[in-house]
N, CA, C and O of each residue as an XYZ file, in Angstrom:
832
protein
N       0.853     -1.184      0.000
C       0.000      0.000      0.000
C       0.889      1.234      0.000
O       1.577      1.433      1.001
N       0.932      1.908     -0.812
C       1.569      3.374     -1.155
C       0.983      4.328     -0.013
O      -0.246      4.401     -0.033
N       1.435      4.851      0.684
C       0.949      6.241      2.046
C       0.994      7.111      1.269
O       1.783      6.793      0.379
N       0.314      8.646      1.005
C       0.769      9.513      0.675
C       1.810     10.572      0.961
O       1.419     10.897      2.082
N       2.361     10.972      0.841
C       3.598     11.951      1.227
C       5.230     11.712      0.602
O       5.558     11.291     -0.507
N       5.823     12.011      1.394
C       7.281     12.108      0.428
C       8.050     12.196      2.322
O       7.897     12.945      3.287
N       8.843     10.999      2.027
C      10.042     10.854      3.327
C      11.945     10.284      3.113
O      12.340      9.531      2.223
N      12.333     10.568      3.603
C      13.329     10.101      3.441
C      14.040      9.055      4.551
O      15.069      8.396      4.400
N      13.345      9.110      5.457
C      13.594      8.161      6.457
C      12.420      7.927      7.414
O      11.650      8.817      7.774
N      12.386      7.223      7.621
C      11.203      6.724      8.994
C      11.225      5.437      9.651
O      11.620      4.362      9.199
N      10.616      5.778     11.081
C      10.859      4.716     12.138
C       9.540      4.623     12.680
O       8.763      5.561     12.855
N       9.283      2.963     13.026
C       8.160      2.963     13.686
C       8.132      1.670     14.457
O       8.831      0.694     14.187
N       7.235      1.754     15.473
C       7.468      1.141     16.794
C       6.056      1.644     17.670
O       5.497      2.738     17.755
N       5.746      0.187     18.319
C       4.335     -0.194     19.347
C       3.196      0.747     18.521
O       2.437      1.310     19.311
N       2.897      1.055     16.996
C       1.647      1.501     16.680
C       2.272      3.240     15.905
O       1.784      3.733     14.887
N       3.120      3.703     16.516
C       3.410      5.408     16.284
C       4.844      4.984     14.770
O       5.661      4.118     14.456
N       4.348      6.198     14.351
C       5.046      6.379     13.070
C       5.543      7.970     12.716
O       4.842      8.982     12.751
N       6.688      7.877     12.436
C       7.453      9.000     12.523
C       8.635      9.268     11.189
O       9.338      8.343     10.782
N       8.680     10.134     10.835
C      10.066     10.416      9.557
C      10.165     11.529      9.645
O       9.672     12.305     10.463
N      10.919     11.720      8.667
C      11.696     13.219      8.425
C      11.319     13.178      6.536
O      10.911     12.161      5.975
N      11.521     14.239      5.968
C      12.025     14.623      4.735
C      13.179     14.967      4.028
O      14.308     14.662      4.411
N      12.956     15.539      3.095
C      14.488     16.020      2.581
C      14.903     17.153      2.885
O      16.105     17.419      2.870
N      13.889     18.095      3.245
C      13.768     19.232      3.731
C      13.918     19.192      5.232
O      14.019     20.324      5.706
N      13.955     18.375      5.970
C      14.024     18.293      7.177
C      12.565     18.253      7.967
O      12.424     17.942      9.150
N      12.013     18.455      7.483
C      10.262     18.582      8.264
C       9.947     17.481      8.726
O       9.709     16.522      7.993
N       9.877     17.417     10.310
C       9.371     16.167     10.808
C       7.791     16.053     10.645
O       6.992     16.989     10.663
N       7.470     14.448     10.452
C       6.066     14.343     10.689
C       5.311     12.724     11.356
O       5.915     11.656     11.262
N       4.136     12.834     11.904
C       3.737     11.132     12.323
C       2.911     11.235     11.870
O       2.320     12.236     11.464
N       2.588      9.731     11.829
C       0.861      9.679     10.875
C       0.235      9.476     11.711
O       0.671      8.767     12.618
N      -1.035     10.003     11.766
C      -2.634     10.126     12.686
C      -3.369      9.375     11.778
O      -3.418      9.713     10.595
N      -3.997      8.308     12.236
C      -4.762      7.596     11.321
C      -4.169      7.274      9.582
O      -3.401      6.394      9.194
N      -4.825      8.291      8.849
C      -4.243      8.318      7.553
C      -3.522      9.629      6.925
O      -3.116     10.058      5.845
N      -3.603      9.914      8.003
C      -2.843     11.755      7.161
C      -1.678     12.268      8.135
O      -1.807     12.097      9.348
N      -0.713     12.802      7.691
C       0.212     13.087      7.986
C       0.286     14.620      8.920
O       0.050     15.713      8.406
N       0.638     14.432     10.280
C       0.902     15.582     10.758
C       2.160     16.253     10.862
O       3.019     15.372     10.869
N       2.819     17.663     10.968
C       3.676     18.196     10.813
C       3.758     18.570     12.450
O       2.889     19.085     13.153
N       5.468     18.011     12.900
C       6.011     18.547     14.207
C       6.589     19.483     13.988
O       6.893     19.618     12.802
N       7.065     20.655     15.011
C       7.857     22.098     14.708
C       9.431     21.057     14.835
O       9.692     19.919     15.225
N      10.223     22.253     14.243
C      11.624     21.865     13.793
C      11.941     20.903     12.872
O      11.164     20.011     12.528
N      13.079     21.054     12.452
C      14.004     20.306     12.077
C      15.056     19.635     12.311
O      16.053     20.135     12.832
N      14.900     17.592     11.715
C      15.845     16.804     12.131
C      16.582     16.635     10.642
O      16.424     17.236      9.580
N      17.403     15.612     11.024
C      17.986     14.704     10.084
C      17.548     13.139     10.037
O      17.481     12.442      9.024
N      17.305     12.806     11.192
C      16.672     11.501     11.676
C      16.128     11.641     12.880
O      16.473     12.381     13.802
N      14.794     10.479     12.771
C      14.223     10.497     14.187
C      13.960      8.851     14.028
O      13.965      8.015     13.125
N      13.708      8.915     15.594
C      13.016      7.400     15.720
C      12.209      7.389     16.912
O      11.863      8.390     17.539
N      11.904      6.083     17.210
C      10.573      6.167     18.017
C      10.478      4.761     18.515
O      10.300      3.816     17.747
N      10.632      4.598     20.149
C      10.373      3.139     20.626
C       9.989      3.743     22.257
O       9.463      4.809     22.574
N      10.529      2.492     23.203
C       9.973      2.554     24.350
C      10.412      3.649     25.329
O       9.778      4.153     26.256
N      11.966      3.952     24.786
C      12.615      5.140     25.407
C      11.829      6.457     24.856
O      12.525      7.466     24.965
N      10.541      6.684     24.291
C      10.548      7.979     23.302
C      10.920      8.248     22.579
O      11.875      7.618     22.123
N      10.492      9.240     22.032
C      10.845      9.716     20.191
C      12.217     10.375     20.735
O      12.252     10.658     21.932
N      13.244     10.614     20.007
C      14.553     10.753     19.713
C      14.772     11.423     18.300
O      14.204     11.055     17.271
N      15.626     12.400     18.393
C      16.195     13.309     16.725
C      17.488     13.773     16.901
O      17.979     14.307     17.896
N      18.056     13.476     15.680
C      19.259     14.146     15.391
C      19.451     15.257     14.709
O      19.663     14.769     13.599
N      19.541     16.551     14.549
C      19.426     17.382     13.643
C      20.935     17.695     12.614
O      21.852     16.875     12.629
N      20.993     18.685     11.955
C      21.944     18.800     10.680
C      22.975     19.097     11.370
O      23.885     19.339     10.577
N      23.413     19.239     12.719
C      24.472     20.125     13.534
C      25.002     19.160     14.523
O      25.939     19.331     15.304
N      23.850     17.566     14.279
C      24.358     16.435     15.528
C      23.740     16.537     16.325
O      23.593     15.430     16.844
N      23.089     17.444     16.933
C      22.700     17.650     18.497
C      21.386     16.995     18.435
O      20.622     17.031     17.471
N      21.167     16.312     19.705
C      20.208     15.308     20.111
C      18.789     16.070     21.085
O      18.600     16.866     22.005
N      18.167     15.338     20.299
C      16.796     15.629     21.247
C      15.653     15.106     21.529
O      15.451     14.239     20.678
N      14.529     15.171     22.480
C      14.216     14.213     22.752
C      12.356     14.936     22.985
O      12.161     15.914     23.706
N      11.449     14.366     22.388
C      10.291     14.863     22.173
C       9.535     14.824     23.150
O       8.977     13.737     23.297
N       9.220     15.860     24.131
C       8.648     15.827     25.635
C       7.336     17.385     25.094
O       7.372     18.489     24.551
N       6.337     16.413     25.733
C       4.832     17.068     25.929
C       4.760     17.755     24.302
O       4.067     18.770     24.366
N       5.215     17.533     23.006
C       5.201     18.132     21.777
C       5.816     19.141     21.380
O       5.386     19.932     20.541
N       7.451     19.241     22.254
C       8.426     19.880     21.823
C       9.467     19.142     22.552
O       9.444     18.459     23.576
N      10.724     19.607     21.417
C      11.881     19.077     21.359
C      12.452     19.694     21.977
O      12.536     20.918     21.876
N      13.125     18.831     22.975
C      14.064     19.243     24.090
C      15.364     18.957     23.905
O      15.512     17.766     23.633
N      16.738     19.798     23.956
C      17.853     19.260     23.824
C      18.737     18.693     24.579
O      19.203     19.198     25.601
N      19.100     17.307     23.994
C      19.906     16.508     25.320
C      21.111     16.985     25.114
O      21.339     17.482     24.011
N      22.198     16.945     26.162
C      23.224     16.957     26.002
C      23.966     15.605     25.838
O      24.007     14.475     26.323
N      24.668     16.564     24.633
C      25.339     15.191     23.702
C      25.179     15.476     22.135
O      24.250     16.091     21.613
N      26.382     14.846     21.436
C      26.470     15.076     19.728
C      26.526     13.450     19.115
O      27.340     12.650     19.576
N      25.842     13.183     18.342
C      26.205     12.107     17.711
C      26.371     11.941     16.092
O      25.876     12.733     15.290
N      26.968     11.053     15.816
C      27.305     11.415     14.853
C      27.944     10.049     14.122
O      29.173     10.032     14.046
N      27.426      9.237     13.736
C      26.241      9.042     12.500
C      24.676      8.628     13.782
O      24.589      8.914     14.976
N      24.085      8.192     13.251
C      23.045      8.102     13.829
C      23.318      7.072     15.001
O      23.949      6.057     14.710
N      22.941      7.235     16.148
C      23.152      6.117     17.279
C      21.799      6.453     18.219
O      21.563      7.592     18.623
N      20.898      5.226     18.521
C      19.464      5.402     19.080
C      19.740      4.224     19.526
O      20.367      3.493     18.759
N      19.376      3.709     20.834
C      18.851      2.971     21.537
C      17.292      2.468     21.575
O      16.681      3.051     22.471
N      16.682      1.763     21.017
C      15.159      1.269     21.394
C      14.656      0.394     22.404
O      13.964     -0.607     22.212
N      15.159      0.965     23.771
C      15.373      0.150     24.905
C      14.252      1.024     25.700
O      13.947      2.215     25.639
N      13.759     -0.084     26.484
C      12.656      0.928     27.415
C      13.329      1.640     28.581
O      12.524      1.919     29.470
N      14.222      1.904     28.752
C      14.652      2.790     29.945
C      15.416      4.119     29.794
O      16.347      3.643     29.144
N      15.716      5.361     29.895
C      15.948      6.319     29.698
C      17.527      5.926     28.884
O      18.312      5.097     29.344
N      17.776      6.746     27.553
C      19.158      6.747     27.106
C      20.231      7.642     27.164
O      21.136      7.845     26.355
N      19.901      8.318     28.630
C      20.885      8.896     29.398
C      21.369      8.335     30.816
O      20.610      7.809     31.630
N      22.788      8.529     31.000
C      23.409      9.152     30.034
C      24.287      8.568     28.764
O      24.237      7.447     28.259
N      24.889      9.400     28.509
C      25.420      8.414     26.822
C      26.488      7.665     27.419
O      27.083      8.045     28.427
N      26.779      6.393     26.680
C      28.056      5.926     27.009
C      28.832      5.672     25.521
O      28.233      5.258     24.528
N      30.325      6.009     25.556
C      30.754      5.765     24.208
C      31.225      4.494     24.116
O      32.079      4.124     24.921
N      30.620      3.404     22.867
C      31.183      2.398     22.598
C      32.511      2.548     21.312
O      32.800      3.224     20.325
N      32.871      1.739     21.897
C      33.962      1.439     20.800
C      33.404      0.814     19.165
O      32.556     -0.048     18.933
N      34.026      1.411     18.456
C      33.895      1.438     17.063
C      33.114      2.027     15.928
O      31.980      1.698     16.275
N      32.977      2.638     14.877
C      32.515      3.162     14.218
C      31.594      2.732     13.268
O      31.928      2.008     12.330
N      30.241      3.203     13.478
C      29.190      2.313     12.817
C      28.705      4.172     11.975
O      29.075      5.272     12.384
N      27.657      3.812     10.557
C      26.781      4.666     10.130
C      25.602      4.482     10.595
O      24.778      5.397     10.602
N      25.305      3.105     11.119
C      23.705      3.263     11.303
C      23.846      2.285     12.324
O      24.612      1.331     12.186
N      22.912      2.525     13.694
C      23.541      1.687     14.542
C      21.467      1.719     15.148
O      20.666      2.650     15.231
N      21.372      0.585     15.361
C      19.846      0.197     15.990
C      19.698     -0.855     17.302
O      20.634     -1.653     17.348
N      18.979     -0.966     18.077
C      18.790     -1.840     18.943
C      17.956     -2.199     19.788
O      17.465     -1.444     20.627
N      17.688     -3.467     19.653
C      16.547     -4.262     20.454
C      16.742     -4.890     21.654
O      17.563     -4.578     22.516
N      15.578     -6.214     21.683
C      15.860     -6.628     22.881
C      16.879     -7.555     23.448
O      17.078     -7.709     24.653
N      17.465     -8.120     22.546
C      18.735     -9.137     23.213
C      20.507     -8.590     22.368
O      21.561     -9.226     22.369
N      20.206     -7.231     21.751
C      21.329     -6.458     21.782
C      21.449     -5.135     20.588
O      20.545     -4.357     20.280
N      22.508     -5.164     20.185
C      22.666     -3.882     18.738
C      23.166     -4.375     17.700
O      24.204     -5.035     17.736
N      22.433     -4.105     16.498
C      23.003     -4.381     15.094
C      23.379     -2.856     14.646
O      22.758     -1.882     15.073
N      24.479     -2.767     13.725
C      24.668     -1.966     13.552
C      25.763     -2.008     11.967
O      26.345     -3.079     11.794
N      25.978     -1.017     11.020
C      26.655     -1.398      9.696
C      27.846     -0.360      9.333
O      27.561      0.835      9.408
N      28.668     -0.588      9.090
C      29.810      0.465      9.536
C      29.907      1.577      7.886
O      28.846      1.664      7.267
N      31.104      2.307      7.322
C      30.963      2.758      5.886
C      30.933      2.154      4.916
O      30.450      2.588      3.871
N      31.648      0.571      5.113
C      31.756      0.040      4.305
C      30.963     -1.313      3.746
O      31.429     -2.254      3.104
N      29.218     -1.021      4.343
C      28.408     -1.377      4.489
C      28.445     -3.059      5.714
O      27.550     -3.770      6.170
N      29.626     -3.071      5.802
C      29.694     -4.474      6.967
C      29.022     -4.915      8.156
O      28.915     -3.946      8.907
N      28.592     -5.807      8.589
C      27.236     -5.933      9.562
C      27.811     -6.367     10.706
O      28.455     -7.414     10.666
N      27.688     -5.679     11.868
C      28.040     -6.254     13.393
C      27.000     -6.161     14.561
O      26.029     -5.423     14.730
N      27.394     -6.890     15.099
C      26.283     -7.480     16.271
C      26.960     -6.950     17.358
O      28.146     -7.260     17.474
N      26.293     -5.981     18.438
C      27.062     -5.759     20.001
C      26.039     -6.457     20.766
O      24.834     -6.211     20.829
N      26.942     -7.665     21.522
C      26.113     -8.600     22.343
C      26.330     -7.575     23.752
O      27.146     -6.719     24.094
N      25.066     -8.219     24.346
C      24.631     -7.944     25.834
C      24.367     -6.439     26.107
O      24.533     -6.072     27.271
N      23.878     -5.282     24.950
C      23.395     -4.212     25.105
C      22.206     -4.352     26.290
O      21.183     -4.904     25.887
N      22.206     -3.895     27.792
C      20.809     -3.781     28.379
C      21.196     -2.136     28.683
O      22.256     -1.512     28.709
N      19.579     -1.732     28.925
C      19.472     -0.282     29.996
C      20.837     -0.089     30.804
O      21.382      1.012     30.870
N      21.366     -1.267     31.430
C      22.508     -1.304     32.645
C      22.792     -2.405     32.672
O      22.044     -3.251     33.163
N      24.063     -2.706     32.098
C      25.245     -1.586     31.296
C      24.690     -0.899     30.129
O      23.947     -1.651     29.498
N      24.781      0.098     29.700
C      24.617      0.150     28.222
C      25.652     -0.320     27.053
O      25.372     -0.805     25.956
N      26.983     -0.022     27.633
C      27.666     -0.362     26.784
C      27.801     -2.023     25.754
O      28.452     -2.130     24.715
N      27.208     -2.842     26.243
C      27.484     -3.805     25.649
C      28.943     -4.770     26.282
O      29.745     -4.339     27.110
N      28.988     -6.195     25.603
C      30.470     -6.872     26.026
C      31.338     -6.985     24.877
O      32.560     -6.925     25.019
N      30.531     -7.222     23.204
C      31.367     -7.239     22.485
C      31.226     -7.314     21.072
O      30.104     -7.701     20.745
N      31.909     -7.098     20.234
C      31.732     -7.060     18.591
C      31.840     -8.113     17.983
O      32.900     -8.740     18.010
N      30.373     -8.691     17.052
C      30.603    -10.099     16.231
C      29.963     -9.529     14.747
O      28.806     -9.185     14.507
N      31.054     -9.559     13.924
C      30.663     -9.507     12.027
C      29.638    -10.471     12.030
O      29.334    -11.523     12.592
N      29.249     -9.728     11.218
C      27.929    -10.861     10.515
C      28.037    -10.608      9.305
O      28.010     -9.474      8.827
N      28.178    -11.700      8.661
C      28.273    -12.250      7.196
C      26.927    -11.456      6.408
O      25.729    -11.403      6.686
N      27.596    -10.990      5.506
C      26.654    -10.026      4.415
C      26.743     -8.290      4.428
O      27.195     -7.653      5.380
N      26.376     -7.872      3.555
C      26.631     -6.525      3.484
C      24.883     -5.572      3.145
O      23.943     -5.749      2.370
N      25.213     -4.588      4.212
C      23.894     -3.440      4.311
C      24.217     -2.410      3.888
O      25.372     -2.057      3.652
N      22.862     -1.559      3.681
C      23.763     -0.021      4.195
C      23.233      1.122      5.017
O      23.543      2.269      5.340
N      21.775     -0.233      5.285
C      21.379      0.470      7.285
C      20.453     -0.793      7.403
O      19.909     -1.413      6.488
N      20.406     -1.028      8.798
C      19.385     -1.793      9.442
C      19.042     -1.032     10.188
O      19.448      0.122     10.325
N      17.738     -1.942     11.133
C      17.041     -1.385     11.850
C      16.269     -2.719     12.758
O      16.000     -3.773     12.182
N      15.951     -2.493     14.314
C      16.060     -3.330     14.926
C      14.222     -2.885     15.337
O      13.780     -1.765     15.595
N      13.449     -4.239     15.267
C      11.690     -3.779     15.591
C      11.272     -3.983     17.187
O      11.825     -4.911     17.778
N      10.680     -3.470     17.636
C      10.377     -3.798     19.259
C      10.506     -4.623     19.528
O      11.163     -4.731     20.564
N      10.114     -5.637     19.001
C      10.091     -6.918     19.541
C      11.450     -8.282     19.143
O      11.580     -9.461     19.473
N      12.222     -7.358     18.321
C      13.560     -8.064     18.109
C      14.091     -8.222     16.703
O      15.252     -8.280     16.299
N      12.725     -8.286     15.946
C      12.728     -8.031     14.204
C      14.035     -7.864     14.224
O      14.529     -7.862     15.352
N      15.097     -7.655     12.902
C      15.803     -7.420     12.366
C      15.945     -7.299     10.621
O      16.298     -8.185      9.843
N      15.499     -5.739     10.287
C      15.668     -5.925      8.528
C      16.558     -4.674      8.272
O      16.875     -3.815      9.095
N      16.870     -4.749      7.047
C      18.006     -4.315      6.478
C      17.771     -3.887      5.021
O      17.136     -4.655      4.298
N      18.252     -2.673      4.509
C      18.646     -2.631      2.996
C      20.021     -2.653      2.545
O      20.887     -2.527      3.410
N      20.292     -2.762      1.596
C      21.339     -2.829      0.864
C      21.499     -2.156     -0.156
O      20.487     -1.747     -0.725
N      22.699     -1.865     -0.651
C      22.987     -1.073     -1.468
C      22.345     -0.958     -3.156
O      22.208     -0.042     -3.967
N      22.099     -2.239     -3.138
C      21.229     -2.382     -4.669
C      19.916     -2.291     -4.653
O      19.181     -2.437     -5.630
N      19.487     -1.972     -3.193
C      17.956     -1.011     -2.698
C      17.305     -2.700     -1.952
O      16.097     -2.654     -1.718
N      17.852     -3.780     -1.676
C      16.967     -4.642     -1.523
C      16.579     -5.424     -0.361
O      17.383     -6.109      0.272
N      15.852     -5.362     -0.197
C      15.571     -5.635      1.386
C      15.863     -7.086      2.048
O      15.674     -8.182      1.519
N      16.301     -6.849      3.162
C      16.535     -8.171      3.714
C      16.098     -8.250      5.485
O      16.221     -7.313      6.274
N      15.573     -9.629      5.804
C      15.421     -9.947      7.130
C      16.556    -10.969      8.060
O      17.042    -12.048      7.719
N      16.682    -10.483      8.859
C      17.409    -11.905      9.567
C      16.432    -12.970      9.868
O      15.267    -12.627     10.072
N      16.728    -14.117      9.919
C      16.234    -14.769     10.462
C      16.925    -16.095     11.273
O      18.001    -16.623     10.992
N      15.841    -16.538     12.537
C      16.298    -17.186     13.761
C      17.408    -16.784     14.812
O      18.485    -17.163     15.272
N      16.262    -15.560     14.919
C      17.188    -14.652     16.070
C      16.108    -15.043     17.529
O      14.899    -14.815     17.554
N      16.670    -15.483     18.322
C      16.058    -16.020     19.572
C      17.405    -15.449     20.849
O      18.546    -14.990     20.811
N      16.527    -15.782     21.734
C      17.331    -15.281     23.130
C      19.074    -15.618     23.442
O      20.036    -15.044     23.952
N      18.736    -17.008     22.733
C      19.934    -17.972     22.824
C      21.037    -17.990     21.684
O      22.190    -18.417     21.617
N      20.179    -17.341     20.821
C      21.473    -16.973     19.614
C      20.772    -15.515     18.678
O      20.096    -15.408     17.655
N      21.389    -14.507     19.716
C      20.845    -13.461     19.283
C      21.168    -12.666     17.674
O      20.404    -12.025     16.952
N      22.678    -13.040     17.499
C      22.782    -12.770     15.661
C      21.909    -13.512     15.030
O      22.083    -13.301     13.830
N      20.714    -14.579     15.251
C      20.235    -15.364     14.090
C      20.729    -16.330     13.036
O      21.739    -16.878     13.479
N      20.460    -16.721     11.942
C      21.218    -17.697     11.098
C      21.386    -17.692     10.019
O      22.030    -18.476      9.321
N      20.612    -16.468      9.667
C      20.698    -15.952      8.155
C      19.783    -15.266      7.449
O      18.620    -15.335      7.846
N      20.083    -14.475      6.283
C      19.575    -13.703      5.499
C      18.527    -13.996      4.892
O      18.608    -15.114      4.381
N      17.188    -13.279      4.651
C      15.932    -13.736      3.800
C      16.077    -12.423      3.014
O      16.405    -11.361      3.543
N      15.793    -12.587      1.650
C      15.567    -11.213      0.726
C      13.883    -11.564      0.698
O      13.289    -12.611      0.440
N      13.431    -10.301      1.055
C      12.239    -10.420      1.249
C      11.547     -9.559      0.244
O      11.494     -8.342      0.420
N      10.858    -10.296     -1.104
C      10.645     -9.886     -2.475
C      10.303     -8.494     -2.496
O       9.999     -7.953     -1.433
N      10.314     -7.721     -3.768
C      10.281     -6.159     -3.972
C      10.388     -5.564     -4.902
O      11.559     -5.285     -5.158
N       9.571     -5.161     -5.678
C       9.885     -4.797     -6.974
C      10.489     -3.532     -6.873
O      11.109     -3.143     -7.862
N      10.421     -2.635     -5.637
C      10.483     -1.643     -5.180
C      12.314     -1.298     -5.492
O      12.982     -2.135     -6.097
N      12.815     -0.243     -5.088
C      14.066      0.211     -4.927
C      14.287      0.817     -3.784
O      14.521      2.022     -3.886
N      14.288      0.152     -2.219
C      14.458      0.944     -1.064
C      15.060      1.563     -1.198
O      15.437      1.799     -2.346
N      15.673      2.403      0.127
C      16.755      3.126      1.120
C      16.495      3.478      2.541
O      17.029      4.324      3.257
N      15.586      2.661      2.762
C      15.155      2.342      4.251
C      13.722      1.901      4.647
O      12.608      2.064      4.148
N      14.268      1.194      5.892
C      12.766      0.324      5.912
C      13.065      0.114      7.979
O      13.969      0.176      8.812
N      11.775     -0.116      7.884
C      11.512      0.029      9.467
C      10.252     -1.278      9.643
O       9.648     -1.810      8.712
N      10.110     -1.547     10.994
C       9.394     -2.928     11.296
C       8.360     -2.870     12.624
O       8.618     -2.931     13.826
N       7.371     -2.759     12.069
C       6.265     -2.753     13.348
C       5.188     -3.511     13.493
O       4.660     -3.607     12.385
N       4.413     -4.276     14.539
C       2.861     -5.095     14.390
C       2.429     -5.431     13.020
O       1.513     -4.978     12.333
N       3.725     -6.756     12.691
C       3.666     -7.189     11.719
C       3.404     -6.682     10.494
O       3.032     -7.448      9.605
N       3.576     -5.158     10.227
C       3.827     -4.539      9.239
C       5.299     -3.836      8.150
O       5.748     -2.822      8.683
N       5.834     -4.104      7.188
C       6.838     -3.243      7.004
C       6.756     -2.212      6.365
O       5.942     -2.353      5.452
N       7.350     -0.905      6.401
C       7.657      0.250      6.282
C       9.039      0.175      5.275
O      10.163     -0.313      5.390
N       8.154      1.096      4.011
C       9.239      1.374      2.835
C       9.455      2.618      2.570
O       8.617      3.500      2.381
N      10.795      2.703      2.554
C      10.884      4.529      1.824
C      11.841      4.114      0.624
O      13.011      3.736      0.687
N      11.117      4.268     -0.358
C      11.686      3.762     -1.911
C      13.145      5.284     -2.254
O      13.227      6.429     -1.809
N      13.942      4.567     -3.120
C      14.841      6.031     -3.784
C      14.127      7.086     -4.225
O      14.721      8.164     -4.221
N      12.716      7.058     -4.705
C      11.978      8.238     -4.640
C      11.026      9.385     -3.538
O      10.196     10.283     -3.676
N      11.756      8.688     -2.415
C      10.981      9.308     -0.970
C       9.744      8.480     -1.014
O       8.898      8.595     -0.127
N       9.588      7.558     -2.119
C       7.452      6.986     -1.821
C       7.417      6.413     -0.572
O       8.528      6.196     -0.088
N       6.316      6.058      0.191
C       6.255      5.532      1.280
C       5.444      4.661      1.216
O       4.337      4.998      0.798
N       5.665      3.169      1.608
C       5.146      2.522      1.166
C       4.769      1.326      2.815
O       5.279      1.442      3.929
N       4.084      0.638      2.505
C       3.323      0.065      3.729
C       3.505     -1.708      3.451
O       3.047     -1.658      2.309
N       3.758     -2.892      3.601
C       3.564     -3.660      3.545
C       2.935     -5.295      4.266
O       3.997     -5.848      4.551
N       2.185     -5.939      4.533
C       1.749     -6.675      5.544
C       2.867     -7.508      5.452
O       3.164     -7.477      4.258
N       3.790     -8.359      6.137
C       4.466     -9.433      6.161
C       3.298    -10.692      7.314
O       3.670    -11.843      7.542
């Protein structure tokens, strides 16, 4: 199902839906139509910790009573926690990721050179995590769903899921390309729905 509007990124999580544009204009969808938040991000997202934004300058903020409040702290490429407990304060992990996401039994995350790593034992406390495991295949962002989901695009726009990710082996066992005539550049995972933002900003809706 095609949404109407034009996005360049979006995140969604427990029912709420959220993106940005190219222009920077944040917005969530209300039923079927798109509302406009004040300011401008670069990215936002949205889970149990609250909505979260990065704007064009790095600086972080955090969406309280329908304005954006600024945390202290710069990040830089995108780094969000989707953990239910507050994501202050920051802790710096070791190594350099572009797109870094995370659920409930840890963080996926894909570095410049689209390469895929797993930080085991991310909780609320510690935040930092214990350690770095490659994962076989190449992205050029994932994104981690409330409930543990794990999907991914790639550079030739095409979408992919992990699959047999459980408590006990939280990287999973392997890659599903999950069909598309489409040409992503990002995709997001909620109440069994997926979320497309095609190379043309379209936004697109899918049941899995």
């Amino acid at each position: 199902i095609e949404i109407p509007g034009s996005l360049k990124q979006i995140d969604v999580s427990n029912g709420q839906v959220f993106g940005v544009n190219s222009a920077g204009n944040i917005y969530t969808l209300y039923g079927d139509s798109w509302a406009q938040l004040p300011g401008s991000l670069k990215h936002v997202t949205v889970g149990p910790a609250g909505v979260w934004g990065v704007n064009n300058n790095d600086n972080i903020y955090k969406l309280v009573g329908g304005s954006w409040q600024q945390v202290t702290g710069n990040l830089h490429p995108y780094n969000f926690l989707h953990l239910g407990a507050s994501a202050l304060p920051w802790v710096n992990i070791a190594g350099k990721l572009k797109y870094y996401s995370c659920g409930l039994w840890g963080c996926w995350g894909v570095n410049s050179a689209d390469d895929i790593y797993f930080r085991f034992d991310v909780t609320p406390d510690p935040c930092a995590g214990s350690k770095w495991e490659q994962i076989p295949g190449k992205l050029s962002m994932i994104e981690v769903g409330t409930e543990g989901s794990v999907y991914g695009v790639n550079s030739a726009g095409q979408v992919y899921r992990r699959d047999g990710i459980t408590k006990s082996n939280p990287v999973g066992t392997s890659w599903t390309n999950v069909p598309s005539m489409l040409n992503c550049k990002h995709v997001s995972y909620d109440l069994g729905q997926l979320w497309l933002i095609t190379d043309q900003d379209k936004i697109v809706k899918c049941r899995i």
